[in-house]
N, C-alpha and C positions, 0 to 999 in steps of 0.2 A: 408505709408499706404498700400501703392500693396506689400511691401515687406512682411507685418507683412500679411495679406493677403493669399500669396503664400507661406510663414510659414506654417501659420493655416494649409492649405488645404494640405498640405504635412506630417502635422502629423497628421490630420485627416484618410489618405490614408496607413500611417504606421499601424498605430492602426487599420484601419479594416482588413487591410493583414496580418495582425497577426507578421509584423515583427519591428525588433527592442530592439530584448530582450540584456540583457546585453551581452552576450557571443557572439551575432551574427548570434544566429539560434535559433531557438523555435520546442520547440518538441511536436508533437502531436499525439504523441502513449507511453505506458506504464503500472503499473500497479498502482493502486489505491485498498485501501482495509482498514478491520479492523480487531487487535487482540483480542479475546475474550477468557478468562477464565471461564471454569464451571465443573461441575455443582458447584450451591454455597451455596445451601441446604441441608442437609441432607434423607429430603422426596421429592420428585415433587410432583406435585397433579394435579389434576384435576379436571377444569380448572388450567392453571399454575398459580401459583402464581409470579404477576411479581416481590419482593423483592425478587424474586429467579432466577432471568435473569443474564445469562451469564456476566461478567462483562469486563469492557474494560484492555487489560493487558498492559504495556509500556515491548517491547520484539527483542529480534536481532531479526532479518533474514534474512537467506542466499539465494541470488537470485540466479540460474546459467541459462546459453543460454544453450539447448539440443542442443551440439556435438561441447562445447565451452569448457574453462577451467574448471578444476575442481575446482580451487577456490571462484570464481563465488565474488559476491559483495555482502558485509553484511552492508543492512541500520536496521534503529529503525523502531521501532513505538512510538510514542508520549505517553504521561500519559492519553491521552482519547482513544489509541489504533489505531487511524488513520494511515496508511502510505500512500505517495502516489513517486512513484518510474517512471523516465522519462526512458523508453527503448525502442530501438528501435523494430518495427515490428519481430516474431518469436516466437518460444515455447520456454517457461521458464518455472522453476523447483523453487520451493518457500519453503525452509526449515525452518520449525522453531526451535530454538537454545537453548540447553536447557541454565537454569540460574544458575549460575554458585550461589555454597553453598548451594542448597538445591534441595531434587529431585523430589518437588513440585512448580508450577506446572508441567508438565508434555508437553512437546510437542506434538503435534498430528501428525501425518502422514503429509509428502512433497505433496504437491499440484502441477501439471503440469497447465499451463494457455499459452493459445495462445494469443500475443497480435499482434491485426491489425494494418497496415497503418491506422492513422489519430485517433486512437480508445484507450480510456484506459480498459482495462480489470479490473472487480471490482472481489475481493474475498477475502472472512474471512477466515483468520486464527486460527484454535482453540489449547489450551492449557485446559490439565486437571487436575483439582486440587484437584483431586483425595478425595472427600468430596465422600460421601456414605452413 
């Protein structure tokens, strides 16, 4: 019983220190975000019409450290356009990649993002699907 006890209470004390992850270390700074295609209308209006809201894109993109490699780390975004990217504290560079076979959508302009000790930085990434 004291042993199952001093178990418990030991993974009690892991779980709220936040340690114990598979690898050995847990990261608490990075980026988190979403890709978003638009416009998806032909008109906008106003008020917007929301069947006409940006839609979520599944898309590379290339992360790089400012004054790091130039090749930097290319993750996804998921089919609901979610990313979320573990990095360590600094300025990062967030390029999005065009898709290969067609030259829509469209990438939008590289995004810089500061991420802090202990903090994820949140930012949308847009692509344009060149609708008009």
């Amino acid at each position: 019983m004291r042993k199952s006890l001093l178990r418990l209470a030991l993974v009690a004390f892991a779980l709220a220190c936040g340690c114990g992850s598979a690898s050995g270390q847990v990261s608490h700074s990075g980026v988190v975000g979403r890709v978003l295609a638009g416009p998806t209308c032909p008109v906008e209006r106003v008020p917007p019409d929301t069947g006409c809201a940006p839609r979520p894109l599944a898309a590379r993109l290339r992360i790089t450290r400012t004054g790091g490699s130039a090749s930097g780390r290319v993750v996804r975004s998921g089919s609901d356009g979610r990313f979320r990217v573990e990095l360590g504290p600094g300025r990062y560079t967030i390029t999005p990649l065009r898709r290969a076979g067609s030259p829509f959508p469209r990438p939008g302009p590289p995004q810089t993002v500061t991420v802090r000790p202990g903090h994820y930085s949140r930012v949308t990434v847009t692509y344009d699907t060149g609708i008009r």
